[in-house]
TORLUMFI-347117 format. One record per residue (C-alpha): x, y, z. Coordinates in steps of 0.001 Angstrom, whole numbers, padded with zeros to 6 digits, always signed. Example, Ala and Ser with C-alpha at 12.3 -4.5 7.8 and 13.67 -1.06 7.14 Angstrom:
BEGIN
+012300-004500+007800+013670-001060+007140
END
This chain:
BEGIN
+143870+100024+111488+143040+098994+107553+140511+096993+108287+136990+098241+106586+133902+098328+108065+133028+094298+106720+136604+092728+107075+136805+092683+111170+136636+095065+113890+138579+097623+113781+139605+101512+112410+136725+100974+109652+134214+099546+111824+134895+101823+114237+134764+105079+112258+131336+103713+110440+129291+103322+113465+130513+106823+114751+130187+109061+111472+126323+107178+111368+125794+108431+114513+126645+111838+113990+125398+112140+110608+122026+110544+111830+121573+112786+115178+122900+116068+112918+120255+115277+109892+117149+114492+112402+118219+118167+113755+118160+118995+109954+115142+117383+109480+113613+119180+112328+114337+122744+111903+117507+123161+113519+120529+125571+111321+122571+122202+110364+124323+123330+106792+127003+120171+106883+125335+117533+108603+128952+115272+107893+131744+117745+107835+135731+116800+107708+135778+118426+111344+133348+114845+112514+135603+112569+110640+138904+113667+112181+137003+113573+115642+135451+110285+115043+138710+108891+113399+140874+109891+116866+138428+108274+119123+138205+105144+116866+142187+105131+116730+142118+105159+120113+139735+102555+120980+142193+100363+118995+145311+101499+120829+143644+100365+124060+142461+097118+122622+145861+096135+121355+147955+097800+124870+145273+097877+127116+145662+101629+127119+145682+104412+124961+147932+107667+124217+147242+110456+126954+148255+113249+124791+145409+111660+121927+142688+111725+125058+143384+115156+126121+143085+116334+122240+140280+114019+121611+138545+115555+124864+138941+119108+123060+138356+118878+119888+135025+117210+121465+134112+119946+123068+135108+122613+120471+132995+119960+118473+130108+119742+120427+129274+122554+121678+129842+125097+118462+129190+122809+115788+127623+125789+113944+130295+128363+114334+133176+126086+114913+134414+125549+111765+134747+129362+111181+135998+130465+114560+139076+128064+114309+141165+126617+111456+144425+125656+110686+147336+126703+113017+144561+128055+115709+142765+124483+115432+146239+122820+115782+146749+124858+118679+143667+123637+120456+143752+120240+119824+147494+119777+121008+148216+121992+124314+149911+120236+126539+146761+120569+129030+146495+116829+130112+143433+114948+129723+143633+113495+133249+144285+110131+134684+141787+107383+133104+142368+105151+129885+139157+106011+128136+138848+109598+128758+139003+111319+125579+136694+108853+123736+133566+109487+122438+130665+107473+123810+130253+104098+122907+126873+103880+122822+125628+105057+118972+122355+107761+118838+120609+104869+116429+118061+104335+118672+116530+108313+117791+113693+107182+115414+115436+104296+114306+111924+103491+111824+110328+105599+109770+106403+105431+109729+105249+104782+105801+101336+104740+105650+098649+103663+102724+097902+107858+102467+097214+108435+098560+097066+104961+097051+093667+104996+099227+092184+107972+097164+093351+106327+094247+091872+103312+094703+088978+104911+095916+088521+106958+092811+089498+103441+090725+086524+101672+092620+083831+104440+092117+084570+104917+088527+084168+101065+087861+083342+098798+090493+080589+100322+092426+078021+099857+091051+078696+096626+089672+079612+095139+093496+076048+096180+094279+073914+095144+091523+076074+091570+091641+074363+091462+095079+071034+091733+093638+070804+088934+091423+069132+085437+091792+069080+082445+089494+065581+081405+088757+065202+078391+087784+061553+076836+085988+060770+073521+085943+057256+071840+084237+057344+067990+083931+054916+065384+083873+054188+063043+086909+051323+060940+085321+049632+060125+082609+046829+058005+080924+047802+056789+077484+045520+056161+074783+045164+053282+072592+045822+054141+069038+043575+052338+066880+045258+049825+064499+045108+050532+060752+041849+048962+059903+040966+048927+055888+037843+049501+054770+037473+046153+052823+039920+044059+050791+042614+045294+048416+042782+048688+049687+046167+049704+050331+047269+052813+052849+048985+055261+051346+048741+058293+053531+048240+058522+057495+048029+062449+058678+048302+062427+062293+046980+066007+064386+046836+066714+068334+045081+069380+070273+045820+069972+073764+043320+071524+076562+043771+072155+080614+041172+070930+081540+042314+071804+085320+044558+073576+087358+045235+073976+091095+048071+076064+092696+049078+075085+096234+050139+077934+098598+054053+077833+099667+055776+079187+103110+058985+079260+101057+059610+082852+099683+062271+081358+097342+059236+079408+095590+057322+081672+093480+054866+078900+092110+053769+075547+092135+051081+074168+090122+049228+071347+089208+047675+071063+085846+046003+068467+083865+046553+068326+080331+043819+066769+077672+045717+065481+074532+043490+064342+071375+044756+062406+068995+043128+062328+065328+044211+060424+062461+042750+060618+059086+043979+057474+056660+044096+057716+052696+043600+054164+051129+043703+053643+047438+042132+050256+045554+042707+050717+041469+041579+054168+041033+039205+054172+043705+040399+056629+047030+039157+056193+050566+039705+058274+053920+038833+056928+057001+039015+059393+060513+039647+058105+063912+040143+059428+067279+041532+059000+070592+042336+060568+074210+044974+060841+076783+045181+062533+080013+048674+063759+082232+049157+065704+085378+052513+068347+084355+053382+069975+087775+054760+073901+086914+057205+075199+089963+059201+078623+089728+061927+079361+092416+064950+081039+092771+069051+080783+094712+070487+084225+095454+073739+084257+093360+076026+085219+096018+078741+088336+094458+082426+087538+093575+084124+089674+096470+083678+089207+099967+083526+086200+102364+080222+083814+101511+078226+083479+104448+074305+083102+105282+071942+086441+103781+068732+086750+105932+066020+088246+105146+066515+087221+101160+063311+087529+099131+060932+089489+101775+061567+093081+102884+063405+094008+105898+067087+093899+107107+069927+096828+106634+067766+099846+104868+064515+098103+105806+065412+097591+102055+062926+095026+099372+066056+093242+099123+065363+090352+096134+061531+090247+096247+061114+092009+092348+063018+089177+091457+059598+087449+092319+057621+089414+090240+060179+089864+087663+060208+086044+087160+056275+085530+087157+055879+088668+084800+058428+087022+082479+058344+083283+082546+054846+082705+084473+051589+084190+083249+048398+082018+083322+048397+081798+079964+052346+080934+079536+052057+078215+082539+048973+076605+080402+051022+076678+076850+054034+075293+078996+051789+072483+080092+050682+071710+076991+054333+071477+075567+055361+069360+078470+052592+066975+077836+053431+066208+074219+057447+066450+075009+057583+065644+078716+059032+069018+079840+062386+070015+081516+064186+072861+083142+065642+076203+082263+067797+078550+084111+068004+082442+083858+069696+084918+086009+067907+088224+087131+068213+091306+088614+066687+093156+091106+065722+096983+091518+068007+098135+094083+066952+101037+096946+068155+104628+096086+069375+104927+099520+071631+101714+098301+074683+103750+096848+074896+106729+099170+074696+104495+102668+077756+102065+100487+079196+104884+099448+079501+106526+103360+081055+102878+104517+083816+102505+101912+084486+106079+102494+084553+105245+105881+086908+102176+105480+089378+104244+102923+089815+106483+105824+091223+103610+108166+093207+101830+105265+094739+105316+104537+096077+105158+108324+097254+101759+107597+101271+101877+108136+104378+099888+109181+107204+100879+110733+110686+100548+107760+113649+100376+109710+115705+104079+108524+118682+101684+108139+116904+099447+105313+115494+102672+103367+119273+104446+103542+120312+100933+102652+118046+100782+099365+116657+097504+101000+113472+098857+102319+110034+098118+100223+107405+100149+102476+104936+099035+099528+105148+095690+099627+105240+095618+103531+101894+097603+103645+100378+095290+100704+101395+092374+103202+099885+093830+106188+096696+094569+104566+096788+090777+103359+096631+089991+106719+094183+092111+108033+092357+091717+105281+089265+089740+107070+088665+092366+110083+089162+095560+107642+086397+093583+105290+084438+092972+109096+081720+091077+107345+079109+089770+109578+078171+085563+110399+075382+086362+108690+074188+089263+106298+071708+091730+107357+069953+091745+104034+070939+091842+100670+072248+095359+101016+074284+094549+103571+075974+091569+101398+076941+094235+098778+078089+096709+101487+080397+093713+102026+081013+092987+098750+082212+096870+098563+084386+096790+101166+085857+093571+099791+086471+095099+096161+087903+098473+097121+090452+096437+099634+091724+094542+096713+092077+097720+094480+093859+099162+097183+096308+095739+096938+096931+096107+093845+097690+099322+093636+100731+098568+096191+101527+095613+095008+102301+097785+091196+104084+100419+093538+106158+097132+094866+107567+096395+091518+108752+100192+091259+109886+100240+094414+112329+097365+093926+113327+098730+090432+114046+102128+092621+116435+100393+094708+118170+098867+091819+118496+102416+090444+119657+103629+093827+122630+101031+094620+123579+101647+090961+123758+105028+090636+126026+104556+094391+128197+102311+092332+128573+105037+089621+129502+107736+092133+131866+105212+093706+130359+104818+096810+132610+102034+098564+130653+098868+099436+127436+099818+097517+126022+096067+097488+126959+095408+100860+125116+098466+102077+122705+096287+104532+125645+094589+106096+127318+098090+106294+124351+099377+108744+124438+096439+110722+127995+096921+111360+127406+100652+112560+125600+099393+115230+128242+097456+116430+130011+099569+119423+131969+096948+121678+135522+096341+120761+137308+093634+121415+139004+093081+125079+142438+093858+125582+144902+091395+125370+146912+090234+128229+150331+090777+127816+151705+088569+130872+153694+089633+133868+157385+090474+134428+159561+090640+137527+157783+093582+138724+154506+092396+138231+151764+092686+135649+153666+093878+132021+151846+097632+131139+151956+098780+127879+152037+102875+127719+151559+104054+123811+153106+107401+122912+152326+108872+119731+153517+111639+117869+151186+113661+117603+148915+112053+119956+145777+113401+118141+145820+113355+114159+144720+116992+112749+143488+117299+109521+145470+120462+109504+149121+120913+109233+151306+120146+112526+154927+122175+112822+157620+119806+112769+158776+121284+116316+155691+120018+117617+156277+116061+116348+159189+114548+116776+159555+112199+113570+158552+114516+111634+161553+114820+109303+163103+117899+107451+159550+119167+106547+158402+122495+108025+154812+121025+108459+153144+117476+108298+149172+116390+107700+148871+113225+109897+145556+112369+108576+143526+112925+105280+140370+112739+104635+138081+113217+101621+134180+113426+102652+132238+113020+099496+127878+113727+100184+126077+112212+097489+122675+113882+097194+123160+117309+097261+121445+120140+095194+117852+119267+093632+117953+117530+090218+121742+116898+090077+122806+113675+088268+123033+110742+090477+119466+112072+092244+117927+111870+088705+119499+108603+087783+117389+107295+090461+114040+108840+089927+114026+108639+086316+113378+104834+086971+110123+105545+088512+109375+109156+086530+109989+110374+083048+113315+111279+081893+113225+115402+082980+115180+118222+082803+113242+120073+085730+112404+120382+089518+109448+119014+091212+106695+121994+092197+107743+120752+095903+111507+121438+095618+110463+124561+093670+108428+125855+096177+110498+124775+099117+113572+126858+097133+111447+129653+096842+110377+130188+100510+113800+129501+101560+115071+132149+099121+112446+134588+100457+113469+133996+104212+117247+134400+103276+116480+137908+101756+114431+139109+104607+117673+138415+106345+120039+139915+104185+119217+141568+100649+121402+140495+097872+121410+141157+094133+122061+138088+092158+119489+135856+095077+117102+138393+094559+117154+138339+090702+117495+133904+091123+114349+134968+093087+112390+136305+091036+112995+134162+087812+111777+131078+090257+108719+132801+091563+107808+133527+087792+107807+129966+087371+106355+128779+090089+103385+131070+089557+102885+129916+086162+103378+126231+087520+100317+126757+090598+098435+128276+087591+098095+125221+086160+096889+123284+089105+094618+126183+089884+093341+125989+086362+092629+121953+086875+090743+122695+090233+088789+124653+088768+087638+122204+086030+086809+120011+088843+084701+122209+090599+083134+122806+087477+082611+119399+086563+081087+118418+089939+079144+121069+091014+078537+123408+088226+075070+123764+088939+075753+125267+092259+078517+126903+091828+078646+129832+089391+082264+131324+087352+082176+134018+089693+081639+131368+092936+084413+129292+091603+086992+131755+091756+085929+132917+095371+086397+129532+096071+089826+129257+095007+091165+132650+096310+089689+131435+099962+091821+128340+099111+094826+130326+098258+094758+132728+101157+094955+129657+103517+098341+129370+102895+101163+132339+103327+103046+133032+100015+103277+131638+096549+105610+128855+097321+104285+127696+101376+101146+127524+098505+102988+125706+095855+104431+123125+098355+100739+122566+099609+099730+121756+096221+101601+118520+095948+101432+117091+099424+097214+117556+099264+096543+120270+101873+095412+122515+098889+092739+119881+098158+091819+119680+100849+091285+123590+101042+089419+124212+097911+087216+121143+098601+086185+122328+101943+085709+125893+100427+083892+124092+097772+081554+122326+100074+080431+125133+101887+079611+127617+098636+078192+124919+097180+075473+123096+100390+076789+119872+098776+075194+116852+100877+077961+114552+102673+078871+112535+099922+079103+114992+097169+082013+116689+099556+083776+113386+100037+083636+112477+096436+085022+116389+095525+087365+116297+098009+089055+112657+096506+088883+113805+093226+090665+116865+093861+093540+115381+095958+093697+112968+092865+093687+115761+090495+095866+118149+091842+098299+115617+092787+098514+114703+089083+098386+117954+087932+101157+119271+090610+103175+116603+088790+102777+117156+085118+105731+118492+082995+103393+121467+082345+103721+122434+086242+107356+121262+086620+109802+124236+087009+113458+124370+085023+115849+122580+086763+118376+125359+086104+115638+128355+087771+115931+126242+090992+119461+125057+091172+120514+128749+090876+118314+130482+092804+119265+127599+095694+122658+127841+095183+122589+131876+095170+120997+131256+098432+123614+129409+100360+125835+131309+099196+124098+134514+101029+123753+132185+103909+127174+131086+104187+128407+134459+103959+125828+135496+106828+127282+132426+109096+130793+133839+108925+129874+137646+108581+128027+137068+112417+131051+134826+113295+133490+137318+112648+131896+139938+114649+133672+138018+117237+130565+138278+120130+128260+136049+121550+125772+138291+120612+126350+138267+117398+126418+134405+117589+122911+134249+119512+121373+136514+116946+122417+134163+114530+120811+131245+116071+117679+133423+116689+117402+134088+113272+117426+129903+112357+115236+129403+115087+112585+131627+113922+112453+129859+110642+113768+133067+108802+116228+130784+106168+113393+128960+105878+114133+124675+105416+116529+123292+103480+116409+121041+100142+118606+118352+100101+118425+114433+099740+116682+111837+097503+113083+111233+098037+112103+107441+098207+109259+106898+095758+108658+110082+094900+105490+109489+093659+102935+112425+094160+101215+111542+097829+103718+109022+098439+107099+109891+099600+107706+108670+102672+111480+109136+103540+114340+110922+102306+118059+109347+102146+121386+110476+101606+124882+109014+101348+127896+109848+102410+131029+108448+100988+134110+108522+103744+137843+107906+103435+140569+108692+105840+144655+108206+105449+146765+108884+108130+149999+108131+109833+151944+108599+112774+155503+110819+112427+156271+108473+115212+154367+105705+117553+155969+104022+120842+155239+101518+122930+156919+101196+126289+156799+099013+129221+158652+099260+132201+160658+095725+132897+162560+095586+136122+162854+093853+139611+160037+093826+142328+162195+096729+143894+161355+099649+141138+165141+098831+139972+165347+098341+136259+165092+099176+132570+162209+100403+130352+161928+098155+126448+160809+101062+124243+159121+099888+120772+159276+103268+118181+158221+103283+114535+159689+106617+112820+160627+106062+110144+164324+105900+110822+167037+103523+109214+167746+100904+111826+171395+100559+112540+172705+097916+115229+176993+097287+115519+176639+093262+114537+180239+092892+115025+181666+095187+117780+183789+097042+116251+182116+100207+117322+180794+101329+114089+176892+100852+113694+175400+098585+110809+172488+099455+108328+170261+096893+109206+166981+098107+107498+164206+100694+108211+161239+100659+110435+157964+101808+109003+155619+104526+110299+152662+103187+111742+150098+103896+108545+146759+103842+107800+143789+103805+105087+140293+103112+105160+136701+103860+103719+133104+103757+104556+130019+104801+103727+127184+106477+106195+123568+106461+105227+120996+107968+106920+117714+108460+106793+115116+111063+107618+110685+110797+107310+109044+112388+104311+108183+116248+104177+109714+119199+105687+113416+119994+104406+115274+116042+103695+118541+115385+104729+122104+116113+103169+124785+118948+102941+123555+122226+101963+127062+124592+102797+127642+124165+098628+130698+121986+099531+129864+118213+098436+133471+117189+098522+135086+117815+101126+139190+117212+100758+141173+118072+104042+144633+120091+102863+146455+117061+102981+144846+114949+100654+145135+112558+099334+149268+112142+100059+149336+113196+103540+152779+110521+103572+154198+108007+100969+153793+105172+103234+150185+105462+103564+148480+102718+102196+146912+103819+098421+148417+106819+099137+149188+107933+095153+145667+106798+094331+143466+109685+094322+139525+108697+093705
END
């Protein structure tokens, strides 16, 4: 019965995979509009904590109490089927009344227990696409990388070559006097070089821009000085040589750093994707720049003095103007799929802080990184190589961008199991073992106990009382029970972590990933306010209305902002189509889209508002298909920003009151229907949640709550129970085959234990049995998708202490030690 969840199975286990089944079936409800205000109340942990205790009484006797079925079969139902009103229709003496009449549960060990099968299996992932690190990528690889991946598609290296294959050298004359005792003393050497002919031979080879055959006439002259005394001489001679230089020009298309390398065809002719010229001005390019007729001829002449050689140069070609828009429609086209990109993140690894959704969609992408690139075996064209090499560079952005949101991810979940620890949430880095363990339903067999005279040995349990109430019992009612006029035979203290917007241990979390802030997202803001609006059309009330108020002030200032930046963009993009006057018309057609400042607020940072003003935008302004796209990314980029800017961020203290005014109205609405005492009354109150009228809740910690990129909300609960039994027997009837016989009893009371050890008739202290006693905690996470209202308690009661705690007996275990 002390065991925790980890140590073996047992009270702990038991409890943990029960509360996580109630707490995750009750916050999907939340999540999907249905009136849950205490999605893990004290009223589920006593019920979860009497079926658990009496799965272990049947695994250790093979049977369980029938007074603890019969209570655990009404407090079920009570349970069950008015979870809403319950908890106001009965408490204390009329709950204790319900839970032990003496109406019998039946025949049947396990009646009275809850199912063993846990509701886990209800969404047990949660769906986390690419979504807005595709626009930002997008908006990454347009402002820097498209036009570079296409004009790195339209370059060659040309390469020019002019060397000699023959030649005819002349003789140079020898150094000849003119008579005797003349001495040289100067010999001034000149050359002159002519074509004297050139032929060019035709090529099939559009790669070869020219080859040609030259030859090359080199004269030599050499004029002597010779001296004899004072007496200077010149003497002139002459010679010739002839050599062939062959002049070639050709070009390799330089193949672009991003995509896979494979064959281009056609290259340097027209044709292919576009019908485009694809490299052929690279032709004309090169023989403009390195091959006139009267550069080939000079470089002919150099090569036959020199003997040549080869230089490289790299250039590029004129692209086609329909180049940028027909790239521009494909990556566009591809963003749209990667955005869809997701993987399914188990809800018990993002409640767990063990989830990376990031880094699992970077990986995915990884490996479907070839077909989402879908280049072809071989290239139609040169445009269609850069299309490629588009595709290829926008994937990577979009890598990187997730593989950065990794790294915060993982520092998120550091912030998250620490900021557990803080709030002393038991078994915070254990929290992955803890969900596995809630999924664990079988218990262990019962062991046999052997047979007697009679038969088979049965083991009957009777406890005292036979279902533990978190309210107080009358001592008439439980024997055991002492001198007291009452007893608490259990305890429980149910502690939900995430609760209001911006409170502490929420903000210790995101602060990792955001700026340190004193404020509310625009979301939360905006969800506040339309749940504060919906509460008053249901019930006016001073103080909420005045809360009200103050937040829609600030939220109206905050949508300002973002109004102001959308406009700026529309400016900026299509000011020459769209007049001051136009640009507001655009924006109040975007505004009346959505019904009420904070339904509009909300839209603002989850890019439905974009997506409004841009299609607005689109039609005022006759922009042409890609003009729309490109307004329509940079405003879901912008506003997103923008919704998240300090300047649009609303006073934490604005929203925390005006949501806290508002359950309070709500509460009071609960129990002002309840106590009208009718079912009518009670069906007008579920009418009224229903229709939406209190409007969602806001409760929970958003994971990565990056703008455009929270994708699940999480809360924690932290459990502990202490209980006891006033008094617990075991029986088992041991006699002859006949019926004749005795029955052994087994009690723990409490009592001092005397026994006469001597027989002299007077009854020794021996020593004192102990109640049967018990302590244990837990934690339950659960997790809910992105959007809507999240997940938590939202009655204004975070901690939740049954009257008995923590002490409900001094031989609970712990029992002093209040948390």
């Amino acid at each position: 019965m002390n065991a925790g969840p980890l140590d073996s199975p047992g009270l702990g286990r038991q409890l943990t995979w029960r509360l996580t089944a109630v707490a995750e079936a009750r916050g999907l409800a939340q999540y999907g509009g249905a009136p849950v205000r205490n999605v893990l109340a004290n009223r589920h942990v006593e019920l979860s904590t009497n079926a658990a205790a009496l799965r272990e009484q049947r695994t250790a006797f093979g049977r369980a109490d029938a007074d603890g079925r019969a209570g655990t079969v009404r407090a079920t139902a009570r349970v069950g089927t008015t979870d809403l009103l319950g908890p106001a229709v009965e408490r204390g003496p009329a709950w204790t009344d319900t839970v032990l009449s003496a109406t019998s549960a039946g025949d049947g060990d396990r009646v009275g227990e809850l199912p063993a099968t846990s509701g886990r299996s209800i969404g047990s992932n949660v769906t986390v696409g690419v979504d807005h690190a595709a626009d930002l990528a997008f908006e990454q690889f347009l402002r820097d990388d498209l036009d570079e991946a296409s004009r790195r598609s339209y370059r060659a290296e040309v390469t020019r070559s002019v060397r000699v294959v023959s030649s005819s050298k002349g003789r140079t004359p020898p150094r000849d006097p003119p008579g005797p005792d003349w001495t040289l003393v100067n010999d001034r050497r000149s050359v002159s070089t002519h074509v004297l002919d050139r032929t060019t031979r035709e090529t099939t080879n559009p790669r070869t821009f020219l080859d040609t055959t030259l030859t090359v006439q080199v004269n030599h002259e050499a004029v002597r000085t010779w001296r004899n005394g004072t007496v200077i001489e010149r003497t002139r001679v002459e010679w010739t040589e002839e050599s062939t230089v062959r002049a070639g020009l050709e070009a390799n298309r330089l193949d672009p750093d991003d995509g896979p390398e494979r064959p281009v065809s056609p290259v340097f002719v027209e044709g292919g994707a576009l019908d485009g010229p694809n490299l052929v001005d690279v032709r004309l390019i090169a023989l403009d720049r390195f091959a006139g007729a009267d550069r080939v001829d000079e470089l002919a002449r150099d090569a036959a003095r020199d003997g040549g050689g080869t230089t490289t140069t790299v250039v590029t070609a004129e692209r086609p103007g329909e180049l940028e828009p027909w790239v521009y429609a494909d990556v566009a086209a591809l963003r749209e799929r990667v955005r869809n990109v997701s993987v399914q993140v188990p809800r018990d690894d993002v409640a767990a802080g063990e989830a990376n959704a990031p880094a699992a969609l970077a990986a995915t992408l990884r490996e479907w990184r070839s077909s989402l690139i879908d280049a072809p075996e071989t290239y139609d064209g040169v445009a269609d190589r850069a299309r490629v090499a588009a595709r290829a560079k926008y994937l990577d952005l979009v890598i990187a961008r997730l593989d950065d949101r990794a790294e915060t991810a993982a520092d998120r979940n550091d912030a998250y199991h620490d900021a557990l620890t803080e709030a002393d949430v038991p078994l915070t880095d254990r929290l992955d073992e803890v969900s596995d363990a809630a999924t664990e339903t079988l218990a262990p067999d019962p062991r046999p106990i052997g047979d007697g005279l009679a038969g088979e040995v049965v083991l009957t349990p009777d406890a005292e009382p036979g279902y533990l109430t978190l309210t107080a019992v009358p001592s008439e009612r439980v024997r055991g029970a002492g001198s007291a006029d009452s007893v608490h035979p259990l305890a429980a203290r149910n502690t939900n972590v995430f609760t209001v917007p911006g409170d502490d241990v929420a903000d210790s979390v995101t602060d990792t990933v955001l700026p340190e802030r004193r404020t509310a997202t625009l979301r939360t803001a905006g969800l506040s306010l339309v749940r504060a609006n919906r509460t008053l059309a249901a019930e006016d009330d001073r103080t909420l209305r005045d809360q009200r108020d103050r937040l829609a002030s600030e939220v109206d200032t905050s949508t300002a902002v973002v109004r102001g930046r959308a406009t700026f963009l529309l400016a900026d993009r299509a000011g020459d189509r769209l007049t001051a006057r136009d640009r507001r018309a655009v924006l109040d057609a975007a505004d009346a889209r959505f019904a009420g400042l904070g339904v509009r607020a909300v839209a603002m940072t989850n890019g439905s508002y974009a997506g409004a003003v841009a299609q607005e935008g689109a039609a005022r302004a006759d922009l042409s298909p890609m003009e729309r796209d490109w307004l329509g990314v940079h405003l879901r980029i912008a506003l997103g920003s923008a919704a998240s800017d300090e300047r649009v961020a609303v006073p934490e203290g604005v929203t925390v009151g005006t949501v806290t005014a508002e359950r309070r109205v709500t509460r009071s609405l609960v129990h002002d229907a309840v106590s009208e005492g009718t079912d009518r009354a009670a069906a007008r109150l579920r009418e009224r949640y229903a229709g939406g009228k209190f409007g969602p809740v806001v409760a929970g910690l958003p994971v990565a709550p990056v703008p455009g990129y929270w994708y699940a909300t999480v809360n924690v609960w932290s459990v502990e129970v202490r209980g006891y039994y006033p008094r617990f027997a075991v029986e088992a009837r041991l006699g002859a085959p006949d019926g004749a016989g005795t029955v052994l009893r087994y009690v723990r009371d409490g009592r001092e234990v005397r026994f006469d050890a001597d027989g002299d008739g007077v009854a020794e202290h021996v020593g004192r049995n102990e109640r049967v006693s018990f302590q244990t905690r837990t934690v339950v996470l659960v997790a809910v998708p992105a959007g809507k209202s999240g997940v938590g308690d939202v009655d204004g009661n975070a901690d939740e202490r049954s009257a008995g705690w923590p002490c409900p007996n001094h031989t609970v275990p712990e029992c002093g030690d209040e948390p």
